[in-house]
C-alpha beads as a LAMMPS data file, in Angstrom:
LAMMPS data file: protein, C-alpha beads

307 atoms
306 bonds

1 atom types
1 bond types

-500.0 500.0 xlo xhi
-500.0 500.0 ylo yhi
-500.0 500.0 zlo zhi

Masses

1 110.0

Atoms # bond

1 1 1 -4.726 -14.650 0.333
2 1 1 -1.811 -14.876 -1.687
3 1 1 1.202 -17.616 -1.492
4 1 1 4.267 -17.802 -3.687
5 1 1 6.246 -21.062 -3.469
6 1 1 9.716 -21.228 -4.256
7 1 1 8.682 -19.401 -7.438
8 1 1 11.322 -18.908 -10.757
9 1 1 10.851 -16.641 -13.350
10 1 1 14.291 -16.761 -16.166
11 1 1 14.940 -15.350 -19.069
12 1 1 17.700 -17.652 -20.852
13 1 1 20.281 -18.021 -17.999
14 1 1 19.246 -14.907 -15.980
15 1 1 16.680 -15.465 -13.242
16 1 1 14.914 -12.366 -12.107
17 1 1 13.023 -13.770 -9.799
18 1 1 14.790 -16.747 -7.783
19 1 1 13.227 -18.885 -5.467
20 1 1 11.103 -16.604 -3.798
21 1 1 8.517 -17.925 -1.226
22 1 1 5.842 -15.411 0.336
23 1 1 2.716 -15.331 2.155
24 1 1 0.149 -12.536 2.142
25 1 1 -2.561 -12.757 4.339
26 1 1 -6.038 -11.627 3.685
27 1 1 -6.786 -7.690 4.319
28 1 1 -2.666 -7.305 5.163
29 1 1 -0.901 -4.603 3.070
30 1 1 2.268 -6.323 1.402
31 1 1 5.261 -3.872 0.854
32 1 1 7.944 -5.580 -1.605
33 1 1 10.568 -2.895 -1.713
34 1 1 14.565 -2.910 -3.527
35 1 1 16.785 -1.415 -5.653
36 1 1 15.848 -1.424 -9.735
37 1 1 16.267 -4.709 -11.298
38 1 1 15.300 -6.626 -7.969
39 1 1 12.105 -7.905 -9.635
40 1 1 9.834 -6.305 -7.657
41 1 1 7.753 -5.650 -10.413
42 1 1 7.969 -8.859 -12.079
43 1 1 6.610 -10.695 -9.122
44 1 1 3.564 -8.816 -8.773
45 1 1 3.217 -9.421 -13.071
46 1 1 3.497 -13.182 -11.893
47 1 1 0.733 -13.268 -9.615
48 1 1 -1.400 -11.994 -12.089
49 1 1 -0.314 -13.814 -14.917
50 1 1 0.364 -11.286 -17.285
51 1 1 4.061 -13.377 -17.327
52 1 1 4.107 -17.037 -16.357
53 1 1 6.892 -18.651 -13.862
54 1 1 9.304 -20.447 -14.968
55 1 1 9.334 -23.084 -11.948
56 1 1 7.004 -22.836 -8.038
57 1 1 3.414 -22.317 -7.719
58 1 1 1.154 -19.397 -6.838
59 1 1 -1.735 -19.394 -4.634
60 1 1 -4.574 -17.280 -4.649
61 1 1 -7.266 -17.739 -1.516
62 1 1 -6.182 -21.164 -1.587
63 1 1 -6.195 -21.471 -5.996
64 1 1 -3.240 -22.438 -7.694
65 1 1 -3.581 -19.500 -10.615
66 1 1 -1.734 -21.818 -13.171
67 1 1 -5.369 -23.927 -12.716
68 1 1 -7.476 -20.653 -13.071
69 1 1 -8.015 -19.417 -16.782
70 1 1 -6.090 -15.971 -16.787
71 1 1 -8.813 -13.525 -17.363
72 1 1 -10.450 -14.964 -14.699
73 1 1 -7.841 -14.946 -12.287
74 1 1 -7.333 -10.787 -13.365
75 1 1 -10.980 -10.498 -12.542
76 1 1 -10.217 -10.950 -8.768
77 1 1 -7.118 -8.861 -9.250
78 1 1 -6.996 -5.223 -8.992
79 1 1 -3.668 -3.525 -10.763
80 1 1 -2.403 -0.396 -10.814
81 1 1 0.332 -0.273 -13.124
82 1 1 3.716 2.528 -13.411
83 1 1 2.431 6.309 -14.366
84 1 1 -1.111 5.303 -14.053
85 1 1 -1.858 4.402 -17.525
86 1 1 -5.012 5.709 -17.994
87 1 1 -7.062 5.283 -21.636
88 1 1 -6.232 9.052 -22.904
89 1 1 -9.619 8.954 -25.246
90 1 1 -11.762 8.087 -22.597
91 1 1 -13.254 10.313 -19.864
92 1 1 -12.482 9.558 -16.393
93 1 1 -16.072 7.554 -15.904
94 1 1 -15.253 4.782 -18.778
95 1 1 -11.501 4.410 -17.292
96 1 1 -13.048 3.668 -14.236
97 1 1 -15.753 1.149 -15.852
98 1 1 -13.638 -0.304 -17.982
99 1 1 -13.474 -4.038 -16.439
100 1 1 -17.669 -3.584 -15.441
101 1 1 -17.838 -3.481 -19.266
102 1 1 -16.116 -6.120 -19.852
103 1 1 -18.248 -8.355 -17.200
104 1 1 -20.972 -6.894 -18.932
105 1 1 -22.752 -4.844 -15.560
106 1 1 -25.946 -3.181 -16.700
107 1 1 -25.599 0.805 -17.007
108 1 1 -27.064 1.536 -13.807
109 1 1 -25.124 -0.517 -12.122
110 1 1 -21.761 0.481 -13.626
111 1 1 -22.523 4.177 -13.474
112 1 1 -23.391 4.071 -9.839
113 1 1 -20.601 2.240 -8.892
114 1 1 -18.206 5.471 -10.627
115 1 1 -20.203 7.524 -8.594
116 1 1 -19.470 4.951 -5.867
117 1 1 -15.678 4.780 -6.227
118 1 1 -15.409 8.868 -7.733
119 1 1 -16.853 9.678 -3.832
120 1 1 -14.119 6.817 -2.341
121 1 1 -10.993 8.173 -3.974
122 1 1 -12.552 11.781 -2.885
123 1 1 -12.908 13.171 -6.251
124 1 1 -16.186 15.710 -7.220
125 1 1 -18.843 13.845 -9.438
126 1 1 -17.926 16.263 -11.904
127 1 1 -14.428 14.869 -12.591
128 1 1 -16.489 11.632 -14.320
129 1 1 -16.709 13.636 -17.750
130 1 1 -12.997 14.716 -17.443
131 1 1 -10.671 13.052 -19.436
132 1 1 -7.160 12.299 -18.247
133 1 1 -5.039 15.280 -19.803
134 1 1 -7.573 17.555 -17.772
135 1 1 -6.222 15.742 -14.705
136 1 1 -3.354 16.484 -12.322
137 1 1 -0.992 13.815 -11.568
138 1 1 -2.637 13.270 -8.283
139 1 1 -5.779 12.886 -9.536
140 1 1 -4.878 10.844 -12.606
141 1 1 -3.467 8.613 -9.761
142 1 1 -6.816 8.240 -7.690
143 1 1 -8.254 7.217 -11.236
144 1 1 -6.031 4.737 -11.615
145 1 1 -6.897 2.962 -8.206
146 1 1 -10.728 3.761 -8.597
147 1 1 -10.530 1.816 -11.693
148 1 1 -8.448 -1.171 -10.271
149 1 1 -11.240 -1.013 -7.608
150 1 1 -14.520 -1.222 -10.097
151 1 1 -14.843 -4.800 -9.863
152 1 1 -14.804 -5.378 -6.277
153 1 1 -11.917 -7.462 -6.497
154 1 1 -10.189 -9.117 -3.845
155 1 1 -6.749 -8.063 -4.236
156 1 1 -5.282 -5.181 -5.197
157 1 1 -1.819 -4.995 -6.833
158 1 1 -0.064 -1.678 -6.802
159 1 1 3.640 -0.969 -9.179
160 1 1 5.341 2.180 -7.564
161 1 1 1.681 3.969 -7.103
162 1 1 3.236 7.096 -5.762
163 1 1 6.944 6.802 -7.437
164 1 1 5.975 10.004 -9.897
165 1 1 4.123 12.411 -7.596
166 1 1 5.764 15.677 -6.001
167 1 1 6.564 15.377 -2.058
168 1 1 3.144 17.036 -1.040
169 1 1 0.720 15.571 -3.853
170 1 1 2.628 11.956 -2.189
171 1 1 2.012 12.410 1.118
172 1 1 -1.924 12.934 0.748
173 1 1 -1.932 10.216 -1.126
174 1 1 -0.499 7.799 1.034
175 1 1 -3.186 9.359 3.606
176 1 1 -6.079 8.556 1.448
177 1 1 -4.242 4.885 0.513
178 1 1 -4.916 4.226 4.401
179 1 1 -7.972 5.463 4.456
180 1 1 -9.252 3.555 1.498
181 1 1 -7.607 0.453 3.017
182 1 1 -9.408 0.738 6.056
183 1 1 -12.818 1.022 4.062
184 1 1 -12.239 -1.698 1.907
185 1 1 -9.704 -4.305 3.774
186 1 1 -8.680 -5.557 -0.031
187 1 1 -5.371 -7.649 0.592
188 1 1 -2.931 -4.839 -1.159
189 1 1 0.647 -5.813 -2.644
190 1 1 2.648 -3.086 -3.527
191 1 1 6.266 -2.287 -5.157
192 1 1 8.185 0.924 -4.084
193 1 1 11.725 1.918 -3.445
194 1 1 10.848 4.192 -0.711
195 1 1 11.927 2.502 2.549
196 1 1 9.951 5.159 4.467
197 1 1 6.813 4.456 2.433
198 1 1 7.047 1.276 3.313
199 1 1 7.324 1.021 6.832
200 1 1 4.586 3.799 7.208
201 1 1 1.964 2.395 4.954
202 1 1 2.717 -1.824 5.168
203 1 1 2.059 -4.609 7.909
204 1 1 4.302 -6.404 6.174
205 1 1 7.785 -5.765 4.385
206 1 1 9.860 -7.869 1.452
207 1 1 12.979 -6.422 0.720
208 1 1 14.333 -8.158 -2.345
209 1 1 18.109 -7.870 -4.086
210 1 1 19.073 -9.599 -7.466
211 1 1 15.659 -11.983 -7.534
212 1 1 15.718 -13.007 -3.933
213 1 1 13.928 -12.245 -1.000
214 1 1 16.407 -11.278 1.753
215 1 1 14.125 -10.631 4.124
216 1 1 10.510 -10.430 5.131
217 1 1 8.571 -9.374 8.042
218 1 1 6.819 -6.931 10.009
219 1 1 8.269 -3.038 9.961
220 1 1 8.920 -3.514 13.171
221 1 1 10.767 -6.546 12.722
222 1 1 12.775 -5.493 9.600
223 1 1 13.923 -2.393 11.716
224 1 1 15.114 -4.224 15.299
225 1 1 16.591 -7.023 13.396
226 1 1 17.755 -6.076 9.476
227 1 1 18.976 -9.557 8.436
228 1 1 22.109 -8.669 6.178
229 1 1 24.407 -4.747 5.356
230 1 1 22.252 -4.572 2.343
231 1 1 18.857 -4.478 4.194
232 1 1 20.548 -2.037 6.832
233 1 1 21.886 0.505 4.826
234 1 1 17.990 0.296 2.964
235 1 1 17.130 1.578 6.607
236 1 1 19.382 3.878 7.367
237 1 1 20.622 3.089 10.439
238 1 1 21.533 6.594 11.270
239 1 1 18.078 7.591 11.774
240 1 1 16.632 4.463 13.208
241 1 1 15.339 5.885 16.327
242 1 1 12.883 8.401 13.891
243 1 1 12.390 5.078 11.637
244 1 1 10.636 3.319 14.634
245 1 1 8.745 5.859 16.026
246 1 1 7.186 6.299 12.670
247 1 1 5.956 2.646 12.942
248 1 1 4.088 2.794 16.511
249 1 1 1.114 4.103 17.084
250 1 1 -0.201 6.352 19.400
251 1 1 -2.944 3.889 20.971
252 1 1 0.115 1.806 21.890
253 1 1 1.095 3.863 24.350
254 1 1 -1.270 6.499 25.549
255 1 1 -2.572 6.572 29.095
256 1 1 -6.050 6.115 29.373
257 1 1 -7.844 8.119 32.088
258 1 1 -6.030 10.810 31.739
259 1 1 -6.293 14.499 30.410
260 1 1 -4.690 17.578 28.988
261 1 1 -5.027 20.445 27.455
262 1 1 -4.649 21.525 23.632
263 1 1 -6.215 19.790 20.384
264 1 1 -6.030 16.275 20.392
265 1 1 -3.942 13.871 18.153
266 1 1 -5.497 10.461 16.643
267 1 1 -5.220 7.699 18.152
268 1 1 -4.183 6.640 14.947
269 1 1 -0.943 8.499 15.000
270 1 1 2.405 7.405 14.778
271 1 1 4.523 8.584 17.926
272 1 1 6.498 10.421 14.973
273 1 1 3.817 12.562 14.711
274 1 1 2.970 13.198 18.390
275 1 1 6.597 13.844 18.978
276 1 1 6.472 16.156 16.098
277 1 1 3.182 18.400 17.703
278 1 1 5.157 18.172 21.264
279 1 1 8.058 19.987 19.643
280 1 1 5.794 22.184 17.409
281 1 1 3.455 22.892 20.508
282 1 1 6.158 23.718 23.282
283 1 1 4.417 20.561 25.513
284 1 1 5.786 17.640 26.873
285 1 1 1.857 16.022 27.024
286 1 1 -0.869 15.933 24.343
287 1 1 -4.506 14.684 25.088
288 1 1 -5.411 11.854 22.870
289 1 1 -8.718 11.201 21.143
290 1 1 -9.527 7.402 19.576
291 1 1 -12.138 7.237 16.820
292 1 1 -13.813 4.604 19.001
293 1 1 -14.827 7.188 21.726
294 1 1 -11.525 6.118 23.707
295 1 1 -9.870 9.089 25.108
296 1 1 -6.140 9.809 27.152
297 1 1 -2.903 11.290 27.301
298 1 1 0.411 10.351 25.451
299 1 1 3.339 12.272 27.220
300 1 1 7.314 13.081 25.802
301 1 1 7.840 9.911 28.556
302 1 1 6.539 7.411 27.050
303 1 1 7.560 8.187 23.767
304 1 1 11.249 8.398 24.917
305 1 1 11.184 5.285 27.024
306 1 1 9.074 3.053 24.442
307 1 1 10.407 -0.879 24.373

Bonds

1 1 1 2
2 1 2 3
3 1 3 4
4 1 4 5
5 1 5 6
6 1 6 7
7 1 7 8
8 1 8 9
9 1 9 10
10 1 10 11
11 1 11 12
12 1 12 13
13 1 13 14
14 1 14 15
15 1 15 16
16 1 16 17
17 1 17 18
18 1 18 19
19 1 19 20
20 1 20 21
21 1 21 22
22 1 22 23
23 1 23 24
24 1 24 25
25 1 25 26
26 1 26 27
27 1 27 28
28 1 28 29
29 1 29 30
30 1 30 31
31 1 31 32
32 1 32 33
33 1 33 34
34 1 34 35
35 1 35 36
36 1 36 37
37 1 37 38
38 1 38 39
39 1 39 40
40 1 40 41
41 1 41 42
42 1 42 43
43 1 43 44
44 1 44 45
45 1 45 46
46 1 46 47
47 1 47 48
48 1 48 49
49 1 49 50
50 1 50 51
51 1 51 52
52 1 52 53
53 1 53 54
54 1 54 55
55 1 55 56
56 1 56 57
57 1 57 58
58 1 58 59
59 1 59 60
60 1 60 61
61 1 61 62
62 1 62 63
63 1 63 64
64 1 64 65
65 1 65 66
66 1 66 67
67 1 67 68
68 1 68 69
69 1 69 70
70 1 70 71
71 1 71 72
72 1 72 73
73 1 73 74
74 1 74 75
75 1 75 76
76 1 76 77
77 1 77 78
78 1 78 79
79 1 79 80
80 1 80 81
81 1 81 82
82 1 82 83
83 1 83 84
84 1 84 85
85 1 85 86
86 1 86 87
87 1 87 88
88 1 88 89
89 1 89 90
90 1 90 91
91 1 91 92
92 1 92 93
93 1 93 94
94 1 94 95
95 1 95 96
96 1 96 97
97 1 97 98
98 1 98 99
99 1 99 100
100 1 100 101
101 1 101 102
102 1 102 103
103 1 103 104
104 1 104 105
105 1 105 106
106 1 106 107
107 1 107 108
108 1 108 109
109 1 109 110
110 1 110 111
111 1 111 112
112 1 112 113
113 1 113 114
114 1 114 115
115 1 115 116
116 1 116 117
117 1 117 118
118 1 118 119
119 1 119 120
120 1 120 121
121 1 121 122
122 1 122 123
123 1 123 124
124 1 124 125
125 1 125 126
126 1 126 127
127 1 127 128
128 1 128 129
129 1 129 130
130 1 130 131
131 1 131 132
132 1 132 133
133 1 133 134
134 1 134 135
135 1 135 136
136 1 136 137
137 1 137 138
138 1 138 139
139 1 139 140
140 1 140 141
141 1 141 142
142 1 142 143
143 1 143 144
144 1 144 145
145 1 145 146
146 1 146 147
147 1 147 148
148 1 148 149
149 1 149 150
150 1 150 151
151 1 151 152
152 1 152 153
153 1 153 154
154 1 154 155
155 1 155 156
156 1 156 157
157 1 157 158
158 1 158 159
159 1 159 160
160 1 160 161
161 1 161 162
162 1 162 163
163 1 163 164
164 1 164 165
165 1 165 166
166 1 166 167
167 1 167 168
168 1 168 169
169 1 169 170
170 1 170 171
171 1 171 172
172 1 172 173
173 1 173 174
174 1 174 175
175 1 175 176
176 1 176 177
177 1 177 178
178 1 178 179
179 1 179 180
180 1 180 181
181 1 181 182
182 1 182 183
183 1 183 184
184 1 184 185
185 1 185 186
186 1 186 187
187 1 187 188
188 1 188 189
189 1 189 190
190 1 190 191
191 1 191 192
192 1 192 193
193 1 193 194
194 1 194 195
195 1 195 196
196 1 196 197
197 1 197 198
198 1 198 199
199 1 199 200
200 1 200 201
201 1 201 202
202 1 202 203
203 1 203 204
204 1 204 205
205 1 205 206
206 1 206 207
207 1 207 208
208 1 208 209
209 1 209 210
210 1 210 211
211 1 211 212
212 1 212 213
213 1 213 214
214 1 214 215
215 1 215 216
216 1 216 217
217 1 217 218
218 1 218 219
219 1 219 220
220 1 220 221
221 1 221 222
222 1 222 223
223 1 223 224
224 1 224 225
225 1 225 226
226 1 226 227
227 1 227 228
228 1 228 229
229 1 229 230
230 1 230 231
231 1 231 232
232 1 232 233
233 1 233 234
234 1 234 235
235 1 235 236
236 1 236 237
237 1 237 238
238 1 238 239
239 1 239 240
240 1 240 241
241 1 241 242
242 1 242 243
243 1 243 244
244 1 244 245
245 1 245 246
246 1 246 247
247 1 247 248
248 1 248 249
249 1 249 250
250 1 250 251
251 1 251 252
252 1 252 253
253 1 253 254
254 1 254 255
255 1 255 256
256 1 256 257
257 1 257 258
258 1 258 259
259 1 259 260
260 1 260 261
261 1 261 262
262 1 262 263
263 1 263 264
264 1 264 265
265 1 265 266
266 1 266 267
267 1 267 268
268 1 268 269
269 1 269 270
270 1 270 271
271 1 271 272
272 1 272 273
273 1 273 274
274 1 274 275
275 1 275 276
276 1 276 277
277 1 277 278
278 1 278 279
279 1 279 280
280 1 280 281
281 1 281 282
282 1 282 283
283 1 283 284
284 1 284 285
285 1 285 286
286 1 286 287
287 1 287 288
288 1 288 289
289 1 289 290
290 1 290 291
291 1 291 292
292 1 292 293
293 1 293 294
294 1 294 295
295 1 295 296
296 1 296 297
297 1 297 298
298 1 298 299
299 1 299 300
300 1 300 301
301 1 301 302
302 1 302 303
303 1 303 304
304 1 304 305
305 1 305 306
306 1 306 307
């Protein structure tokens, strides 16, 4: 879905971003993640061409963008940009319609589809006549994506989406990201600088230093093979064992067949998790319960003695 091809952006002498070659594929969620000044940010303004590259090509489902007029190309191209940036003189239902306005839906369509996306982002019909200084942080943030959303487009670009957010108000979040992923399967690229964020929420991790990609793969990859000291001490090597078991999930490994006692966990899970309700529980064993019916038992064992 999206391709980036040895791609340049400079200012003068200074190259932010430097030869950087990537591949996204379509319904994946795209991590890039680095200190400030990495150009993280800059790369996702490339693919959208609110900057141009100096030298490389972008693709877009197979488009070269640099071919595509720009408001076109922004059309397909959801963004959520750094502290939300919502309109402060509109309510919350003309944020969220502003681009259906601008492809000129009729009414009914546009306001069902804020009812549509109010219900997806899990905020009360009521919020639509809200306007944004009546809105937490949280919710302010849900806005945000609802209205990168309103178009149906087919990606969805992301700049630090949770970077302002206390610990708890970030953590639901990142549980209703997921969830919204899993609705929608948009192809999601997002910036962060939290290394856990994005090995919990990503199939797919760039880690970038002074313009360059230094690595790219999946969490799993990044985590049993860090390619250079920088990329390690991003990790954390020190707690590398906890770092992998919040990348597995629980389907992985449970043992189908099987039964215990106590409430189940998802499926879903991360062995993270499970470990965490074995300690909290006093239980070496927790029955297992799959949103496809599917049904087991993941014990202390196999968490312990996973490859």
């Amino acid at each position: 879905m999206i391709k980036l091809r040895e791609v340049v952006k400079s200012y003068g002498a200074r190259r932010i971003v430097d030869d950087v070659s990537l591949t996204v594929d379509r319904g994946a969620v795209c991590a890039l993640i680095g200190s400030s000044g990495s150009g993280k940010s800059t790369t996702l303004r490339l693919i959208n061409r609110l900057i141009e590259p100096t030298a490389g090509a972008i693709e877009v489902a197979g488009e070269d963008t640099g071919r595509v007029p720009a408001e076109t190309l922004r059309r397909r191209i959801g963004y959520v940009i750094q502290s939300v940036g919502l309109f402060p003189h509109w309510t919350v239902a003309d944020n969220i319609a502003t681009v259906p306005r601008l492809l000129k839906w009729p009414q009914a369509r546009t306001f069902d589809r804020v009812r549509e996306l109010l219900d997806l982002v899990r905020l009360d019909a009521a919020f639509a006549g809200k306007y944004p200084h009546e809105l937490s942080g949280g919710q302010q943030q849900r806005v945000g994506v609802a209205r990168a959303l309103a178009a149906d487009p087919d990606i969805l670009l992301m700049d630090e989406p949770f970077g302002a957010l206390d610990p708890i108000t970030r953590t639901a979040l990142r549980d209703e990201f997921q969830r919204i992923h899993e609705r929608t399967k948009k192809t999601i690229l997002f910036v962060t600088h939290d290394m856990d964020e994005a090995l919990a929420l990503a199939d797919q991790v760039a880690i970038m230093e002074q313009g360059k990609i230094l690595q790219a793969g999946s969490p799993r990859d990044v985590l049993d093979r860090p390619a250079s000291d920088f990329v390690r001490a991003l990790i954390g090597m020190s707690e590398l064992g906890l770092k992998r078991l919040a990348v597995e999930r629980v389907a992985a490994h449970m043992r189908r067949g099987e039964s215990a006692a106590g409430e189940p966990v998802a499926s879903s899970a991360t062995l993270k998790e499970a470990l965490s309700r074995m300690i909290e529980t006093r239980t070496d064993r927790l029955p297992v319960r799959g949103g496809d019916g599917t049904s087991g038992v993941i014990r202390l064992a196999d968490i312990v003695e996973r490859k």
